[in-house]
N, C-alpha and C positions, 0 to 999 in steps of 0.2 A: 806780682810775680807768682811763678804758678809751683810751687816746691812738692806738688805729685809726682812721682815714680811713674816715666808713661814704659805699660810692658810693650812689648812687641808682638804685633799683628802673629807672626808665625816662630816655632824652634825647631830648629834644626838638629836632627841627632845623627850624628855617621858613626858607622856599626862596622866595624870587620870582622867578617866572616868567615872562616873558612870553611866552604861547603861541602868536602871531602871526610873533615872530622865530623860535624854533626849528621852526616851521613853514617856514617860509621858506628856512631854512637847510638841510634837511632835505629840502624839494624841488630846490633846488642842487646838494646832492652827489647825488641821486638820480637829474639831466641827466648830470651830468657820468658817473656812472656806466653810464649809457644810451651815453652817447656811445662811452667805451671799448668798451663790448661789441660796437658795429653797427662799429668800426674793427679788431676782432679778428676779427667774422664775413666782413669784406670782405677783410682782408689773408688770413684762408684761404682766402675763394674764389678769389682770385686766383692763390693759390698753388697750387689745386687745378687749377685751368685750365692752368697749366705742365707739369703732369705727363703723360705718356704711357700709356696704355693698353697693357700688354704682355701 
């Protein structure tokens, strides 16, 4: 008798989705991430404007 555990060739996973939220979600961090970068490109301008030309 063979008393190994046989796994199976393939698993199966089912996912529900709903595409409307992780869209949504996904445009949010994508502001929020816009936002960062236009407060990064302004806090160097700014920072560039202080400096002196020697």
């Amino acid at each position: 008798m063979n008393y190994k555990e046989q796994k199976p060739d393939k698993a199966y996973i089912w996912v529900n989705i709903d595409f409307d939220k992780v869209k949504h979600r996904i445009d949010a961090v994508t502001c929020q991430i816009e936002q960062v970068i236009q407060k990064h490109q302004i806090s160097n301008q700014t920072a560039n404007l202080g400096r002196r030309n020697n």
